[in-house]
N, C-alpha and C positions, 0 to 999 in steps of 0.2 A: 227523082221526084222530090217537090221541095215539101217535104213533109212539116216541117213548121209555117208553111202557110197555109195547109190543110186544116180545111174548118169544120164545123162541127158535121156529123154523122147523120144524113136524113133514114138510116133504115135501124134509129132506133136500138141500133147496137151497144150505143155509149160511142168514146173517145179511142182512138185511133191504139192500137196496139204499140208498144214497144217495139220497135224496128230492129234493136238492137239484141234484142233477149229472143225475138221469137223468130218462127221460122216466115220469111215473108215472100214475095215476089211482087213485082208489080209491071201489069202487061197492057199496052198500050188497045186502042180499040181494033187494028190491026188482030189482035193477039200476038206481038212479038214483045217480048220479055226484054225490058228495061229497067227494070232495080232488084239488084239479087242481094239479100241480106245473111249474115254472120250464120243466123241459126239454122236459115234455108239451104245454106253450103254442110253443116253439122247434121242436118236431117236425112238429107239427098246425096252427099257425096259432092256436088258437082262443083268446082268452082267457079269465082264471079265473071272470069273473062269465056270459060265454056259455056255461058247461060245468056247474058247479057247479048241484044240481037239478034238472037234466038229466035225463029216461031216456038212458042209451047209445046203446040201440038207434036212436032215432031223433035225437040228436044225431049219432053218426057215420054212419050211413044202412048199417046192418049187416041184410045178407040175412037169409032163415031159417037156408041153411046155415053165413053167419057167423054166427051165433047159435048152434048148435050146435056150430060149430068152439069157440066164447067158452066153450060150457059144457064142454067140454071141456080148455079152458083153468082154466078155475075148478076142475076133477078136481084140477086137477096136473099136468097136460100141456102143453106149449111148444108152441104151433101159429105158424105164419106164415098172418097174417090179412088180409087186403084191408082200409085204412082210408082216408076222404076227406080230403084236406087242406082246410081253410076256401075257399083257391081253386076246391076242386072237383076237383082231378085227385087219382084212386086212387095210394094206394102202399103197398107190403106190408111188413107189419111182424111183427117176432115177438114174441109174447106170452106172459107166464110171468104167474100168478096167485100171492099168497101170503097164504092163509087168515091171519083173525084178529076181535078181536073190540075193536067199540066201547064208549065210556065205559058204556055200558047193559049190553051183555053179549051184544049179536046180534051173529050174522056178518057179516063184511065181507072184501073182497078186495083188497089194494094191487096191482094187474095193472102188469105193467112192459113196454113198448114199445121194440124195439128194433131200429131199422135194419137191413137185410139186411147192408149196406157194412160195418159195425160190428160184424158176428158173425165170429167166426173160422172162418176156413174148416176143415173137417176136412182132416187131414194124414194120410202116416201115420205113422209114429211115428219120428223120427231116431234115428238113435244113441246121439248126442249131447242128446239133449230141448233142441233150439231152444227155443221159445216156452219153454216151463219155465226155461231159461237165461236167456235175453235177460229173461224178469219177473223172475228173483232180482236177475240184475248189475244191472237198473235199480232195485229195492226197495232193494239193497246198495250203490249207489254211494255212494262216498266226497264225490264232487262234491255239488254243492249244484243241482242238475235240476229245476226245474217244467214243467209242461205245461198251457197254456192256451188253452180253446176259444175262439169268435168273438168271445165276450162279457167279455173277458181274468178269467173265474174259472176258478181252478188245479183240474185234475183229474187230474194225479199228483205227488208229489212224493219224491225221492227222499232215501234217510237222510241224504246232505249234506244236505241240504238242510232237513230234520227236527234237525238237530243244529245247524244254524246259529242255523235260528229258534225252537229252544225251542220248537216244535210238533211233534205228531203229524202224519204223512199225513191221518189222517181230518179231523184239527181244520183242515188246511191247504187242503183239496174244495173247491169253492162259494166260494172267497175271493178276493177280489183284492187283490190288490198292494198299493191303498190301505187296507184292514184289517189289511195285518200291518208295513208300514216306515214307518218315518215318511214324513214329508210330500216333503220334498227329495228325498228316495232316488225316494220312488215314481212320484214325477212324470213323472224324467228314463226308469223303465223302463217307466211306461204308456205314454208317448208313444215310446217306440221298439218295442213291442211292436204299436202302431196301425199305426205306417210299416211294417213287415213283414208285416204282413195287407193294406196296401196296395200293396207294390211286389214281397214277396215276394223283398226283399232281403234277406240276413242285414245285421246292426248289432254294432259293436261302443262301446261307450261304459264310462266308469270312474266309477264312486259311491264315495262313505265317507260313514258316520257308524257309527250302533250298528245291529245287526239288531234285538234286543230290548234289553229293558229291564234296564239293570245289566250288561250287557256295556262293551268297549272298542269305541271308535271302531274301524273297519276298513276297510280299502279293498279293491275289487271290481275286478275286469274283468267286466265281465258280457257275453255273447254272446245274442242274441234270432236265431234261426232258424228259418224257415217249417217245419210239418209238413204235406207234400202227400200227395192221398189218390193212388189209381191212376187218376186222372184229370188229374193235375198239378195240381188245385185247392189253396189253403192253407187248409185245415180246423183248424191250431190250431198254436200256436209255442210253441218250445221254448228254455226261457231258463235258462244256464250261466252260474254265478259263482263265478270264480276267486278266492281270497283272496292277494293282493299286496301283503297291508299289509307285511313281510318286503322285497319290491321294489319298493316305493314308502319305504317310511324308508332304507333303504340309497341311494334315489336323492337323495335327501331330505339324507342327512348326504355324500354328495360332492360337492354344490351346495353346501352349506355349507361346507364346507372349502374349496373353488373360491372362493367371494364372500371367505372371509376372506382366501385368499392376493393376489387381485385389490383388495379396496379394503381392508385394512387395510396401514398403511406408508406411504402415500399422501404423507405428510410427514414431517418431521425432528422431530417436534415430541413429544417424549416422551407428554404427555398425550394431546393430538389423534390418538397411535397407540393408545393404550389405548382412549381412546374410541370408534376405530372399531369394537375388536373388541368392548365392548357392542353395539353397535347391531348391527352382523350376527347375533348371536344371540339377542338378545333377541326373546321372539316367535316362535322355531324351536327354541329348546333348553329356556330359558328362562325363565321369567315374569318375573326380577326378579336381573340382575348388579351385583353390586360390585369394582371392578379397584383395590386397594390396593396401593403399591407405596414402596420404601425410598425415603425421603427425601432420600438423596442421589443418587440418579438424577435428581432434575431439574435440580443442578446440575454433570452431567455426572460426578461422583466414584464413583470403584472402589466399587462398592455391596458390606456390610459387614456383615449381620445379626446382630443380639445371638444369642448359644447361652445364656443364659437368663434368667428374669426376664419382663416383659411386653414387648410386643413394639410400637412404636408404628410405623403405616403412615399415608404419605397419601396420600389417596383421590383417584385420577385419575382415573377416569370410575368412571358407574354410569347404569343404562335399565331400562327398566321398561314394562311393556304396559299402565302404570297412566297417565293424564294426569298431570305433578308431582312422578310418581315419590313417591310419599309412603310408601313401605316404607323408605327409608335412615331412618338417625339421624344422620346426618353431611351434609354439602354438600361437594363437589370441591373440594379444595384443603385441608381439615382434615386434621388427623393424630387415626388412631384408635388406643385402646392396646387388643391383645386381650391377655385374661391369658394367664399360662403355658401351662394348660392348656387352653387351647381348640383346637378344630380349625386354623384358620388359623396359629396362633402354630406349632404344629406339624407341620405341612406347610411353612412358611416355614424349620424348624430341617432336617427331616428331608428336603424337598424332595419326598414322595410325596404323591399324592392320597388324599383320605377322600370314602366314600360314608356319609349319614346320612336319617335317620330321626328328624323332629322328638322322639320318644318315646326315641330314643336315650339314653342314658347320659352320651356327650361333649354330646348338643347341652344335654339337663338343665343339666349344671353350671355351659354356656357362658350358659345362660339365670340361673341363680342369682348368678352374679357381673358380670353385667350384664344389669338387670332394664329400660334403657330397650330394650334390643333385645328381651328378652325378650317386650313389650308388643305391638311390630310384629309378631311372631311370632304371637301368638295373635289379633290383629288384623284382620290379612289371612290365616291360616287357612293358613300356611304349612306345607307338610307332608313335602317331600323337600328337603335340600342338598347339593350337591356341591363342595368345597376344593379348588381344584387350583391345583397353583405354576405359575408364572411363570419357567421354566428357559431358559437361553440362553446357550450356550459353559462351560456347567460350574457358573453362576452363577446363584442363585437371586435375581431381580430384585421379586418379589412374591407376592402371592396374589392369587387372583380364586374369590368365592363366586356362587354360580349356586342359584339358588331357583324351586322352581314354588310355588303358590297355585293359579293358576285352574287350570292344566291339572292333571286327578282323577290321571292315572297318575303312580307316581312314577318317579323318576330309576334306571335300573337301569345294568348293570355296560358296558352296548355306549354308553350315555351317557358315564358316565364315559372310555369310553376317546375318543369323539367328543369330551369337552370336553378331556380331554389334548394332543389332536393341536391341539386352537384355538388353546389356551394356549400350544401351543409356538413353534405358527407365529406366536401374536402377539409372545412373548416376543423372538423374534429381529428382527421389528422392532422394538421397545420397545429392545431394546439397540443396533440400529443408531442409534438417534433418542439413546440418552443417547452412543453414542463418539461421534458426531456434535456433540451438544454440547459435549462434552469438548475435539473438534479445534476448534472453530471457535470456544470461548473463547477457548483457546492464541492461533490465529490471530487473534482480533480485539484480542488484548492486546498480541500484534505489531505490529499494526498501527497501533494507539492510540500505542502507544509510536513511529512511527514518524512519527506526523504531528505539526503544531503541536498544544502542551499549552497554550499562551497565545503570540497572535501579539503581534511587536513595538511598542511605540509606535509611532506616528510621526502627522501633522498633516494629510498628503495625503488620507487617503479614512478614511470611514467604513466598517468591515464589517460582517459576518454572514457565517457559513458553516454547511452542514450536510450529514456526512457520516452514511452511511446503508451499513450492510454487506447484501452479498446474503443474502437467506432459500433457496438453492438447495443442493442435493446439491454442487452442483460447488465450495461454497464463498468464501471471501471472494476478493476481486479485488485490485488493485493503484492503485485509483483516487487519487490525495492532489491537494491544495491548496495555496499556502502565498503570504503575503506579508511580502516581503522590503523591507526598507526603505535606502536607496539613495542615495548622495550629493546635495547640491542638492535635499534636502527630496524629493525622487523617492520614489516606492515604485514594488515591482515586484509584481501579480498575476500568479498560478501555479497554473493546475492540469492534472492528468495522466493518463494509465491505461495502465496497463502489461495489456497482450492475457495471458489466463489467468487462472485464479484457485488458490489455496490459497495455502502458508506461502512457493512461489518465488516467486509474484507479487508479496506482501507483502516482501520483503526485497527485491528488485529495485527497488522504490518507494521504497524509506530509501534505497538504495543511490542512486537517481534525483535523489529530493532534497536530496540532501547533494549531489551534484554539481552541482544547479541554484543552490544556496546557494551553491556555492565560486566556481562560473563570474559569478556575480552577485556578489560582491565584488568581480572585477576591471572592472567596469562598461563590461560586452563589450555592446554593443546587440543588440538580440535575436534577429536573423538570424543572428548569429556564434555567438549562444551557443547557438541548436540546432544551428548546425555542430560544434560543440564536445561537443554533445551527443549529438549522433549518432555522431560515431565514437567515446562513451566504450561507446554501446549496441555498436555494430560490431565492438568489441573484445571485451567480455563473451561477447558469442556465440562470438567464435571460443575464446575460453579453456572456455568452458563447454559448446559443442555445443547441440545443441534434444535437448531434455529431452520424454519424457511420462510423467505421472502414472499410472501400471501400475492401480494403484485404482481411478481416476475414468474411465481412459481419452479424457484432454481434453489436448491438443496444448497444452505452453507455451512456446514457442516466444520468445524473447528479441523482443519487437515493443513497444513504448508510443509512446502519443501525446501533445502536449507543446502547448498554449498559453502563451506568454509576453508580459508586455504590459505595459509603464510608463508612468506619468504623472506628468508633474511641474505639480506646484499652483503654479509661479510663471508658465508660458508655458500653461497650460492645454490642453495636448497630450499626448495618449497615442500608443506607437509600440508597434507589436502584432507579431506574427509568428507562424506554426502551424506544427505540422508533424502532419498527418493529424488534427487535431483541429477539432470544429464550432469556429463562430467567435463571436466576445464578441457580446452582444446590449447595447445603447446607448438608453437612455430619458432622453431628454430633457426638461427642465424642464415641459415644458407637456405631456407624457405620454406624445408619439408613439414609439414603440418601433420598432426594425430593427438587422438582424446586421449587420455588418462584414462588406465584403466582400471577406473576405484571400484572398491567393493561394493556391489550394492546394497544401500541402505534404505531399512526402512524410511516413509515421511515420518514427519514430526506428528503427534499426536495422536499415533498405534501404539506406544509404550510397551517396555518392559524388554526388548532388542536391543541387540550392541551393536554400536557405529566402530570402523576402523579407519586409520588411517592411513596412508601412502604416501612416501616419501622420493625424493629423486633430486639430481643435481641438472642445473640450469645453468648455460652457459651466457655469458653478457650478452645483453640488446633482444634476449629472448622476449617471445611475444604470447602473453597469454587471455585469452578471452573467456570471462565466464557470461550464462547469458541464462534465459530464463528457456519453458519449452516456445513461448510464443514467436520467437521466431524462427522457432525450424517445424513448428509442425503448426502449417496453416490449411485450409480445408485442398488447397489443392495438391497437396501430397501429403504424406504419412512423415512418421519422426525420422525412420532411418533414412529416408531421401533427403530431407530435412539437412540433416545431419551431415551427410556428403557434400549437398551442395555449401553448406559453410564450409567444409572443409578446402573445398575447390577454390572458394574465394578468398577463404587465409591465407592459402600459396600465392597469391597474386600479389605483386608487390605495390603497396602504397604510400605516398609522399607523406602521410602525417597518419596518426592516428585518428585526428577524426575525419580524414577522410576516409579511413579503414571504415570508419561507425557508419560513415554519410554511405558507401559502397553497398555494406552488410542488411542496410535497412529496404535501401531501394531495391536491391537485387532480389533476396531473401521473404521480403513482406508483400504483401497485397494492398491496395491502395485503400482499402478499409480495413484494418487488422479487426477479426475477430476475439483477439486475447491481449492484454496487455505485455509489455514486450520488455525488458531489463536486461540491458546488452551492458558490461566492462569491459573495455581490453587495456591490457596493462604489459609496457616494456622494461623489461629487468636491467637491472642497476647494478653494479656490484662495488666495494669500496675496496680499492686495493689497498696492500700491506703498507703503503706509506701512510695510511691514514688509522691502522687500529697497530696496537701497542698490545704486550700480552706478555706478564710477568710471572712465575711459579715461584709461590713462598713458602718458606717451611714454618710449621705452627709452633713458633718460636715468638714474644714480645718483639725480641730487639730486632725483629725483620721489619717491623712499623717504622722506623726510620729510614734505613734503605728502603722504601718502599714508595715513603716521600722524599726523599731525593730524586729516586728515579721518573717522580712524575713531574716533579718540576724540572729537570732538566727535559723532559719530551716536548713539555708545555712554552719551554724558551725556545726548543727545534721547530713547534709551531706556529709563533708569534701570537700567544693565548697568556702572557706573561700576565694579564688584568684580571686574570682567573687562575691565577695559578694560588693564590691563599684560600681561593673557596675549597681547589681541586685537591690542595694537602689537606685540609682538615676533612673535608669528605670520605676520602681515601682512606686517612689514619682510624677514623670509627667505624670505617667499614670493614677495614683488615684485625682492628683491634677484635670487633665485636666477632668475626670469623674464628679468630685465633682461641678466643677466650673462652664461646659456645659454640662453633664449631666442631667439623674434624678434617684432618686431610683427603686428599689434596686440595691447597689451599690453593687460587688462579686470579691474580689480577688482570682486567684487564680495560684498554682505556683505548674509545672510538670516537672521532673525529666527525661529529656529521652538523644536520643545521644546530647541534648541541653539544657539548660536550659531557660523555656518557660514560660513568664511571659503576665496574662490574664487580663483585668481588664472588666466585664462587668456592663452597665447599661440598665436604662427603657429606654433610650433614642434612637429614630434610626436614628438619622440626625448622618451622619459620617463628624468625624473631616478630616481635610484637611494642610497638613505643608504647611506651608509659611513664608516669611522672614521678621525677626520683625526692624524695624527702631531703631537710635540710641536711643532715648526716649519712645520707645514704655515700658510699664511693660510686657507684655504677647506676644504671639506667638513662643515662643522658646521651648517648652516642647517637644514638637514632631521632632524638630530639630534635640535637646539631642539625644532623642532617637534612630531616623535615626542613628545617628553619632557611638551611644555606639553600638546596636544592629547590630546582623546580617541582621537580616529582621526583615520587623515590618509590620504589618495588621492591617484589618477593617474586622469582620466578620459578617451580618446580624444573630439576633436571633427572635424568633417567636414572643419575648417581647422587642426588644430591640439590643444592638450591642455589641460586643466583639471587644477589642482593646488588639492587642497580640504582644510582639516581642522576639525574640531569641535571647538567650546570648552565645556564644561558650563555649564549656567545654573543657581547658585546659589537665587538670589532674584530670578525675574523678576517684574517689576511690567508691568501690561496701562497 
């Protein structure tokens, strides 16, 4: 039957039934059954090719009196009719006939069958017209309401629902789910619509994409809940969707702000903070960031923007949902120049945000005076941007441009203000990461200046050293090194840490080492000189109090630790002593590697504790490393793993020393050390006997002559002949003055190194002292002399007694 050319209804019924939704048939005037419909098969059992050329009468097995009930149905009369189901058991149905005629021009009947359950029952009439209400509020609802039978095709739909999907109710009948959303969507609401004819649970579950075509993405709550008849059975479900695109993007941009406050800042590192906040919004705000920022922000300087003219930025990060990022024209690290007039240049002068439109006017011009960007613009189909500075503490630190391409919608004004709040929160890190730089320049040019700029000569050890500042918020530390060169060819290694870190640690540590340098001129052995050292700490504290860092909130408390440790290349012995610090590590000629095992001592500035010393002999080319804790105890292991694995890398053999330093650091550190770091390694010297000379005098005058003879004849053995008139008259005041306030045993003795070093020990420990002799005096001049000839001249305590030493310059020495 051509039902769409079915015209209007003369018996007053209205407009022809749904064919598709209801139960129908339609029987020629024969009575043989010629159109069997979806619902009529759903009702009866029977299907369409069982039915179709059929008589009626004897396919439904219809009495005489049904047969005259039928034809009285065919009048125009509604009868409630006895019909068989396919299974065979009766069930009464009512039947409405509606005249009409086929493609020939004979009559034919569309009869429509319809459940008793399904009829309304007669009422009588409210007040209020219920049923006439409850049909309009649901025709009228604002909500988006389906209603679908066993078979999930919709058989109401409400005007939400008609306005969501860009259909009519009628268009919407007989449909499912999967004819009118896309695929994704319909999947997740068929299958929850299944489960609720199954368990006769309500569901609730959330979809987005588009409902139709050339709409926006949107997101759903949908609700699927059973419709039960008066039997409790679930006859068909009823599915509600809520639009929450509104409370899904508001949830949307305070996760975002959340991720930015949480992982952008994460370091000190000016760049590495701009680039987090690309990545958090790239792909959620986004399609394609560029974070451009003044140039001198990365070396920490009051950042200083031109007010006019072009405006050049370099580029700190940039991200992209593209692999390569191939929308920039620039790479990280270039300086870009935007003209006057461009958006960026003006937002950087003016410090407010611009919202644009690729067809905009500013972005036109920005495209005309630079045509390589211009390019990537039309390239990647770019089509909304957003300008937004870079503001923090008053200070305009950069721009950052934000671009969609893939995503169709553009950037509207609740955007803009979600990229304002990004940009601020990142900007204030951005500016902690450049005053941070700024301090820890300051501080690490403190501390540069306060360690060795070039250690001294001298013959005793080979070095290398490498100091290393923390990469931490909390700042540099107080770690230093130093080797001191020391009478009798001696050198003294030195390294230290003072507990805290910022600009009081660093000046505690100049302050440390100038003291260790002073105390190590008077050539105090090393247990004395951290006696000596300790209550110069003990005293500081009391003048100073314990001090904390309000800013950092990190306790710096007056505490350092102190390794001091000498050896002399003529006796081949080192004499060591700690006070709270690990202890020298000792690699010996054939590789095998172990710490020293010093006495533990307290740090420096516990007072009133005695340090000891350890002594031991070193054989030539020996290798000794002192080092601070920062490199062996970093967060990812403890001290005594620490401590192993140096030891593990000692034994390994290295071409130089400072490859030793380059191995120790890489291997050993983290590529942002938490502590600052004070590594020496020092290879032993030794000076053989052809080079030191050693006389025994008896405390006799006339041994002062022989004494100079025997030195100038050494001094001719070593072609020092241009020093040998400083070397007798040195020698003669220094054995005189031995002989004369001294006691025995009297010990010359004379070392050949970049100086010539002249020794004179006795039993005596009272130390001489120069002073100026009057015009009749006979005595006080010796020491004078000496002053006058030598470079340097000393007093060295011995365990029997005192060493009186001084240096003669060597000219022209010849090997």
């Amino acid at each position: 039957m051509d039902m769409e050319n079915a015209g209007p209804l003369g018996n007053g019924l209205g407009q022809l039934p749904d064919p598709v939704t209801s139960a129908t048939a339609v029987v020629d005037a024969r009575g043989t059954v010629t159109g069997w419909s979806t619902g009529a098969h759903r009702l009866l059992g029977y299907p369409y090719e069982d039915v179709v050329g059929r008589p009626a009468k004897r396919l439904l097995g219809w009495t005489a009196d049904a047969m005259g009930d039928f034809s009285e149905v065919l009048e125009g009369r509604s009868r409630t009719t006895p019909l068989r189901h396919q299974d065979g058991h009766p069930m009464e149905v009512e039947l409405r006939a509606y005249p009409s005629l086929d493609r020939e021009g004979n009559a034919q009947w569309l009869v429509v069958a319809t459940p008793p359950q399904q009829t309304r029952p007669r009422q009588e009439p409210h007040p209020y017209e219920g049923e006439a209400t409850a049909e309009e509020a649901f025709a009228q609802c604002y909500l988006p309401v389906m209603i679908y039978d066993a078979e999930l095709r919709a058989l109401r739909g409400s005007a939400g629902a008609a306005r969501a999907l860009g259909l009519t109710e009628g268009q919407m009948r007989g449909r499912r789910v999967t004819d009118i959303l896309p695929p994704h969507i319909c999947t997740t609401v068929e299958e929850g619509m299944r489960r609720v004819f199954e368990t006769g649970e309500p569901e609730l579950f959330h979809v987005h994409g588009r409902p139709r075509r050339g709409a926006h993405d949107r997101f759903w709550a949908v609700t699927v809940s059973p419709v039960r008849n008066a039997a409790g059975q679930v006859r068909h479900v009823q599915l509600i969707a809520l639009d929450v695109t509104e409370q899904h993007r508001s949830r949307e941009r305070l996760a975002l702000l959340n991720d930015v406050s949480t992982q952008v800042g994460s370091t000190l590192d000016v760049a590495h903070t701009a680039q987090e906040m690309a990545d958090v919004a790239v792909g959620r705000l986004a399609d394609f960031i560029s974070i451009d920022l003044l140039d001198s922000l990365f070396r920490g300087v009051e950042p200083r923007p031109s007010a006019e003219g072009s405006v050049a930025l370099r580029r700190a990060a940039q991200q992209s949902v593209l692999p390569g990022i191939p929308e920039s024209v620039i790479q990280p690290g270039d300086v870009d120049y935007y003209p006057e007039s461009s958006p960026p240049a003006r937002c950087l002068v003016t410090g407010r945000p611009s919202l644009h439109r690729t067809l905009d006017e500013a972005i036109k011009s920005w495209q005309t005076a630079d045509p390589q960007r211009a390019v990537k613009v039309g390239a990647f189909g770019m089509h909304s941007i957003m300008v937004v500075p870079l503001r923090a503490r008053g200070i305009t630190l950069g721009v950052a441009v934000l671009v969609r391409h893939r995503l169709q919608e553009p950037f509207d004004e609740d955007d803009l203000l979600l990229a304002e709040e990004i940009a601020a929160r990142a900007a204030v890190a951005v500016d902690n990461a450049r005053r941070f730089t700024r301090e820890r320049t300051t501080a690490l040019a403190l501390q540069r200046s306060l360690l060795p700029q070039r250690l001294a000569a001298q013959e005793a050890v080979e070095v290398a050293y490498r100091y290393l500042p923390a990469r931490s918020r909390a700042g540099l530390g107080g770690d230093w090194f130093d080797v001191i060169p020391l009478s009798g060819a001696r050198v003294a290694l030195v390294v230290g840490d003072v507990v805290g870190h910022g600009l009081r640690a660093s000046a505690t540590m100049g302050r440390l080492r100038t003291a260790v340098r002073t105390l190590a001129d008077v050539d105090l052995p090393p247990e004395e000189l951290l006696v000596h050292l300790d209550d110069l700490v003990t005293h500081l504290r009391t003048e100073e109090g314990t001090a904390t860092d309000s800013e950092l909130e990190i306790v710096t408390d007056l505490v350092a630790t102190c390794l001091y440790l000498v050896y002399d290349p003529v006796s081949r012995r080192c004499t060591a002593a700690g006070a709270g610090h690990p202890p020298p590590a000792v690699v010996t000629p054939d590789g095998t590697a172990e710490f020293i095992d010093l006495p533990v001592g307290p740090p420096l500035g516990m007072g009133g504790l005695p340090f000891e010393a350890v002594e031991w002999e070193v054989p030539r080319d020996t290798l000794l490393a002192l080092y601070t804790d920062g490199l062996v105890e970093v967060p990812e292991h403890d001290l005594g793993k620490g401590m192993a694995l140096l030891r593990r890398r000692l034994e390994r053999p290295a071409r130089s020393l400072e490859t030793l330093c380059d191995d120790l650091v890489q291997t050993l550190l983290p590529a942002q050390p938490s502590d600052d770091v004070a590594l020496l390694v020092a290879r032993t010297r030794a000076l053989d006997t052809g080079r030191v000379a050693t006389w025994d005098l008896p405390p006799d005058p006339a041994a002062v002559a022989g004494a100079r003879g025997e030195v100038s004849r050494l001094l001719a053995n070593w072609g020092l002949d241009e020093v040998a008139f400083t070397a007798e008259l040195v020698v003669s005041e220094l054995v005189t003055n031995a002989i004369r306030y001294g006691g025995p045993p009297i010990q010359l003795r004379l070392i050949r190194d970049t100086v010539l070093i002249c020794e004179v020990s006795d039993g005596s420990s009272s130390a001489p002292h120069m002073r100026r002799a009057r015009i009749f005096d006979e005595g006080g001049r010796g020491l004078l002399l000496v002053a006058q000839f030598a470079d340097r001249w000393g007093t060295r305590h011995l365990p029997g007694g005192k060493s009186i030493w001084a240096e003669i310059g060597i000219q022209n020495e010849r090997s």
